[in-house]
C-alpha positions in Angstrom: 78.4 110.6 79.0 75.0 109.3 78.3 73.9 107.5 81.2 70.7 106.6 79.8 71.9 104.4 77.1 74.7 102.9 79.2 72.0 102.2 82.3 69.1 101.1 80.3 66.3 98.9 82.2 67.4 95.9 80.3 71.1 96.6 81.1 70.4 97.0 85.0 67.9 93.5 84.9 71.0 91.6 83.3 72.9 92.9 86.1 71.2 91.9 89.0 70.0 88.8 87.5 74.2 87.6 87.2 75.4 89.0 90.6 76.9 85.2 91.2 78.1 84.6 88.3 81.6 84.6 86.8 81.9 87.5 84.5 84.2 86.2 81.7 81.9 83.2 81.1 79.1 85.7 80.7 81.0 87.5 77.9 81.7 84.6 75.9 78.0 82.9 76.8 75.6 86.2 76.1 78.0 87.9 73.0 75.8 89.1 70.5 72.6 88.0 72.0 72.2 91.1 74.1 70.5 94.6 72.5 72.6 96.6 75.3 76.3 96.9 75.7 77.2 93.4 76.9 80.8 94.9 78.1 79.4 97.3 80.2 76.8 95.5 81.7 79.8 92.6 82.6 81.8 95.4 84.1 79.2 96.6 86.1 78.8 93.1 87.5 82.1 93.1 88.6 82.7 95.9 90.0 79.7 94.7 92.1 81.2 91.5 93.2 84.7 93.6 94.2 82.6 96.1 96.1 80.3 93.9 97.8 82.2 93.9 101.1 84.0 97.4 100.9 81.1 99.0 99.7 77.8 97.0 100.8 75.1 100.1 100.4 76.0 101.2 97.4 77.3 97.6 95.7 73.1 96.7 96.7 71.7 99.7 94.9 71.1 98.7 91.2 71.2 102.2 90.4 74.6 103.2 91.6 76.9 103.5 88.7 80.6 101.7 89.2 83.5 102.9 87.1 86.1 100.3 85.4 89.3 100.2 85.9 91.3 100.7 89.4 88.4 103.4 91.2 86.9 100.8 93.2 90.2 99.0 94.4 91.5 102.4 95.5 88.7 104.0 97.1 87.8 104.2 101.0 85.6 101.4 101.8 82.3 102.1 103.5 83.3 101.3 107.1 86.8 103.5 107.0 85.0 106.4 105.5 82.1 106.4 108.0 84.8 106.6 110.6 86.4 109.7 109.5 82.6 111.4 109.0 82.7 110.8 112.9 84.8 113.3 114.0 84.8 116.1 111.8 81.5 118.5 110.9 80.4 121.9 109.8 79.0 124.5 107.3 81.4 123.9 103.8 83.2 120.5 103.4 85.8 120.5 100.0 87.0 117.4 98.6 90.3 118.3 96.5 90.9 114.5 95.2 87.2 112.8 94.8 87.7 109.6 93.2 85.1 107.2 93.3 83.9 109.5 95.9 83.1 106.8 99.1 84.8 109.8 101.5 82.6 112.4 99.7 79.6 111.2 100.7 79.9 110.1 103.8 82.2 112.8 104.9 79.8 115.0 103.3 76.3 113.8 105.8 78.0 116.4 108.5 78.4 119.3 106.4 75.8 121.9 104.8 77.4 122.0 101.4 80.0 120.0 99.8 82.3 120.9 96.9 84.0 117.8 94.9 86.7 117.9 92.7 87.6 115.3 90.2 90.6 115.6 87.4 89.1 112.6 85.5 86.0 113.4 83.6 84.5 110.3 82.6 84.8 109.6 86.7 83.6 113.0 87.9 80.5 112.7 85.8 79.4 108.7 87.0 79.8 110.6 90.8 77.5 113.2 89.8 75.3 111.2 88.6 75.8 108.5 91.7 75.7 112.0 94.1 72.0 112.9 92.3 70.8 109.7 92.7 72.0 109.0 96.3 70.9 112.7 97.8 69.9 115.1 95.1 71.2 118.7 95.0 73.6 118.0 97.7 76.9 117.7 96.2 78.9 120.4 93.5 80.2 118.0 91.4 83.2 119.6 89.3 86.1 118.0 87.2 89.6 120.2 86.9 92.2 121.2 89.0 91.5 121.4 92.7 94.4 123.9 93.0 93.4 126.6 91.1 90.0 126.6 92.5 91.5 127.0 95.8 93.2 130.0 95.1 91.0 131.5 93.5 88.0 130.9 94.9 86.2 133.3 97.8 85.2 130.6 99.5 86.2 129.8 103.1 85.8 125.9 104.0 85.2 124.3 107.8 87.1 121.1 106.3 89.7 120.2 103.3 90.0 116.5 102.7 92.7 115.3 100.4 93.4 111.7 99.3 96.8 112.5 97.5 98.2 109.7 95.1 101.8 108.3 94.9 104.2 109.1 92.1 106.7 106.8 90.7 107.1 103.7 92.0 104.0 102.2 93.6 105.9 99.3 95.1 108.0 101.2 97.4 107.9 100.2 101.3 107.5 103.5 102.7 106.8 107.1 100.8 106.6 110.9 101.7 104.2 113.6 100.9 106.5 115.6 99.1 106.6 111.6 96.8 103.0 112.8 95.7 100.4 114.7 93.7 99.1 116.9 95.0 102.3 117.5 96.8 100.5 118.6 100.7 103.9 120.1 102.3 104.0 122.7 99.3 100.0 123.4 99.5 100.5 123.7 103.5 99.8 127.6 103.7 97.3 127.8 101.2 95.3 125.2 102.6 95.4 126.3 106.7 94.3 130.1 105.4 91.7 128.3 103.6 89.9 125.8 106.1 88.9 125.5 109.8 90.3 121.9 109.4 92.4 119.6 107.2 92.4 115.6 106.9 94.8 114.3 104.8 94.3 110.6 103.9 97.5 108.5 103.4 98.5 104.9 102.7 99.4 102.2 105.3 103.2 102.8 104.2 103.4 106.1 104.9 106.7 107.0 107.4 104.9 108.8 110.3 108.1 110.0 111.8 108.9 111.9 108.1 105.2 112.8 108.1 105.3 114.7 111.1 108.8 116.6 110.0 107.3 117.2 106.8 103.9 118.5 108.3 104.6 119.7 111.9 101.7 121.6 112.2 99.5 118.2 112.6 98.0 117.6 116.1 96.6 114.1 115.5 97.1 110.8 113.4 94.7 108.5 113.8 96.4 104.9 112.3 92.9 102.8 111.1 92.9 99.3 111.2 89.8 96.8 109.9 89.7 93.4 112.0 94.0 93.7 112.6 94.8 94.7 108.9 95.7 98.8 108.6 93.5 99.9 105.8 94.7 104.0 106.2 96.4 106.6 108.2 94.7 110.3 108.8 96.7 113.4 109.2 94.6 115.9 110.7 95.0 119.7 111.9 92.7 122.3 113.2 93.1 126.3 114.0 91.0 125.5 116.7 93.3 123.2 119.0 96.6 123.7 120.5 99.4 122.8 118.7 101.1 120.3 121.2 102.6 117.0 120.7 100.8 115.4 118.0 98.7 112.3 119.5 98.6 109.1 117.8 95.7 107.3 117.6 95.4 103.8 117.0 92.3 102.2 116.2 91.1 99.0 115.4 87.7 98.4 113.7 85.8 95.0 114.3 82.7 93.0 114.5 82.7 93.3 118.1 83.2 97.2 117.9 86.8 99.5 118.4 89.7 99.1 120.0 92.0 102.6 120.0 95.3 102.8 122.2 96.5 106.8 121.8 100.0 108.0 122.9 102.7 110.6 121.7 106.1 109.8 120.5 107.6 111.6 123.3 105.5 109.0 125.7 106.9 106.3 123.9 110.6 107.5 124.6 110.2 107.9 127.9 108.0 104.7 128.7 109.9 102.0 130.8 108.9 98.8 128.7 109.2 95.5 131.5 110.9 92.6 130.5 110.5 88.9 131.6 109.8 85.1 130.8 106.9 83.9 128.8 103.8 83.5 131.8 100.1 82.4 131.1 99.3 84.6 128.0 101.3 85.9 124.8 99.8 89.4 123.7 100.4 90.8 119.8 99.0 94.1 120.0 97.3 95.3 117.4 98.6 96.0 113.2 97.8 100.0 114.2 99.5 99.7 117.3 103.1 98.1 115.5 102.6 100.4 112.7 102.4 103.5 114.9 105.4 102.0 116.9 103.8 101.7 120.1 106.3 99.4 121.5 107.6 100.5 125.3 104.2 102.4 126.1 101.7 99.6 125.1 104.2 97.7 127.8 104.1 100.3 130.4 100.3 100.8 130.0 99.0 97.7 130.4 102.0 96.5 132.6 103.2 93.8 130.5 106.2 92.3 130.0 108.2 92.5 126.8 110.1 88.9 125.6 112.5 90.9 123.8 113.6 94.6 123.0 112.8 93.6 119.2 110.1 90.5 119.7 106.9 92.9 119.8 105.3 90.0 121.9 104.5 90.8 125.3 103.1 88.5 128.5 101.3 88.5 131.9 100.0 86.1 134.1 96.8 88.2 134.7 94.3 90.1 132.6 92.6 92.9 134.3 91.0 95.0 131.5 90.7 94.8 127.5 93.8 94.9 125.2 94.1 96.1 122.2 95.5 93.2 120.7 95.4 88.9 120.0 95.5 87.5 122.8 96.8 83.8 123.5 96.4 81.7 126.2 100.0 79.7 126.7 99.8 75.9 126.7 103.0 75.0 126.7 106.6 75.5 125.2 107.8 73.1 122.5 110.7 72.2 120.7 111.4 72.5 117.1 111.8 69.0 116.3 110.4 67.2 113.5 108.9 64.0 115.7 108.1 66.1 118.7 105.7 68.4 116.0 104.9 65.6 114.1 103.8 63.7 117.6 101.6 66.7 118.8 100.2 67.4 115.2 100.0 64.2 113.3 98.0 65.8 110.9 100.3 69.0 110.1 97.4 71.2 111.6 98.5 74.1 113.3 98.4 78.3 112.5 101.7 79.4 113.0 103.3 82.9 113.3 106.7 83.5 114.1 108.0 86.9 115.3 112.0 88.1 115.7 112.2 84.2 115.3 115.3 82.6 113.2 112.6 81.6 110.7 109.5 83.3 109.1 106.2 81.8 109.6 106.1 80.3 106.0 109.9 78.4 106.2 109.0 77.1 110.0 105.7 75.2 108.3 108.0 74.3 105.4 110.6 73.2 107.2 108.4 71.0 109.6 105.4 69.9 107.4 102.8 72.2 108.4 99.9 73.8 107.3 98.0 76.9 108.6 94.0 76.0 110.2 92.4 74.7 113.0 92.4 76.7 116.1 95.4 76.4 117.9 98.7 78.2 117.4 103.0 77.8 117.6 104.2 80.7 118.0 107.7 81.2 117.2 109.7 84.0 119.2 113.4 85.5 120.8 113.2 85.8 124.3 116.1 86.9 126.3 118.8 85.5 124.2 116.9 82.6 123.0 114.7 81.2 119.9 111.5 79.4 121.6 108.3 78.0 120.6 104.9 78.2 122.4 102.2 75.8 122.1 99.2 78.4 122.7 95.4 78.6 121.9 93.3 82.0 121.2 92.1 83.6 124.4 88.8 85.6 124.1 88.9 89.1 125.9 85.0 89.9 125.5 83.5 87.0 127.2 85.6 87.6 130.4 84.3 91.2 132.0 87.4 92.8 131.5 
């Protein structure tokens, strides 16, 4: 590829000169009138404008090459990769499934040397030239099968990383390993007589429980979550720690800084979840918490009582230390009434989230003329045997010295 001609002075100017503006309309306005490749210079704009908030640093640099297509969608975002570089380091680092190569990188500032692989060329060689520009003669750039390198190369690695990608139908609700390429239960023994450590990076779908029996040899999943929504889950094993009960780590990524709740399945089992009437707060733990199925423990943990075996909303009267989780301060129970909503929201105001209710959030506000915004909430719920509805406001856990 000839990055010269495809990144000329001109090319880059144009670029940051139509950061705001809407890239279609730039095709039809500047067609012809440019003496660089108008397309790629519009693709390079938006790929800008999609990274901007996943990938700040590098969507600022006008050197930084973007590929087209689906690269930047699918890759790590800044923030999630940065995470992972926190708790994994060494000597020799080897990426088996680069991409746009966001993990590589930042993975890659706590290793000596780092080895990427690529099977796309065209995408290898805008890395390479992104890695050369970024932090020269750092980073073995190579396109071609992972694999075969693997098992045939000398080389002995402190950390694998692989980002494996889905086969078949994409639009599935949950997937396994063995559903992907490459296929991580089959590469198991080459890859642990091979490396110190593995990560493997999965989707939010992924079924832990089938994880764990496809990979039993894993001793920690961390299940990452930016600002409540889980971006990723990480499967990660080393030689060097025992290999007891895996422990699930849930974290939670914000503004304000992280919020982790870790337990083991066989904690959950045994946890004693408390159940009773809604009191002066409703808690929602966290997306990472739900997803990791931290039901009975985050009850028995923070001593909080469960609405309902199947509600996943939880209450206390008293707040004694931080919880992972939206908190809501409980103003009062309503009825589900037309006048009675339309009497305490004349103007069809309210957020509303309903949860092992008879109706999902979007029918309730259908069905009663309202509209998401503003700052206070219904929340819509089972408790006991019941369907209830709780007038309630958010409740902020950082100004209060918990």
């Amino acid at each position: 590829m000839d990055f010269k001609s495809l990144h000329t002075e001109a090319l880059k100017k144009f670029v940051q000169d139509h950061l705001q503006e809407d890239p279609a309309l730039l095709l039809f306005k500047y067609q012809g009138k440019t003496d660089f490749d108008l397309k790629t210079a519009v693709q390079q704009i938006s790929a800008r404008q999609k990274a901007k908030k996943k990938l700040p640093t590098w969507a600022a640099n006008p050197e930084v090459i973007f590929p087209a297509g689906i690269s930047v969608e699918q890759c790590s975002s800044e923030e999630t990769a940065k995470f992972k570089a926190e708790f994994v380091s060494g000597r020799g680092f080897l990426d088996m499934t680069g991409g746009f190569g966001v993990d590589t990188f930042f993975i890659g500032q706590h290793f000596d040397t780092v080895t990427y692989f690529e099977r796309n060329e065209s995408l290898a060689a805008i890395v390479q030239q992104n890695f050369e520009l970024l932090q020269p003669n750092k980073f073995a750039v190579h396109s071609g099968d992972a694999i075969t390198f693997l098992r045939t190369t000398p080389h002995y690695f402190d950390l694998i990383y692989l980002d494996p990608a889905r086969r078949g139908d994409h639009n599935q609700k949950l997937y396994k390993f063995s559903d992907c390429e490459p296929d991580v239960t089959d590469l198991w023994d080459l890859l642990t007589n091979k490396a110190n450590q593995i990560l493997v990076k999965a989707s939010p779908i992924l079924e832990i429980k089938s994880a764990l029996k496809e990979l039993p040899k894993i001793q920690k999943i961390w299940v990452l979550s930016v600002k409540n929504e889980v971006k990723e889950i990480l499967l990660y094993w080393s030689n060097a720690e025992a290999e007891n009960e895996p422990e699930i780590i849930c974290t939670d990524l914000t503004p304000e800084g992280k919020q982790t709740f870790a337990f083991t399945y066989n904690e959950e089992e045994t946890a004693n979840a408390i159940f009773g009437a809604t009191g002066k707060y409703l808690i929602e733990p966290n997306a990472s918490l739900l997803k990791a199925g931290a039901f009975k423990s985050f009850s028995e943990r923070f001593q909080l009582k469960k609405l309902h075996p199947n509600s996943h909303l939880y209450t206390t009267d008293v707040l004694e230390e931080r919880i992972p989780g939206r908190v809501f301060e409980v103003i009062g129970e309503v009825k589900a009434d037309k006048k009675e909503l339309k009497k305490k929201f004349p103007k069809g105001i309210v957020n509303v989230i309903t949860r092992n209710y008879s109706l999902k959030a979007e029918a309730f506000k259908n069905k009663f003329n309202l509209k998401d915004g503003g700052h206070e909430f219904l929340i819509g719920t089972k408790e006991g045997e019941k369907y209830r509805v709780y007038h309630c406001k958010p409740f902020s856990q950082k100004n209060q010295n918990l």
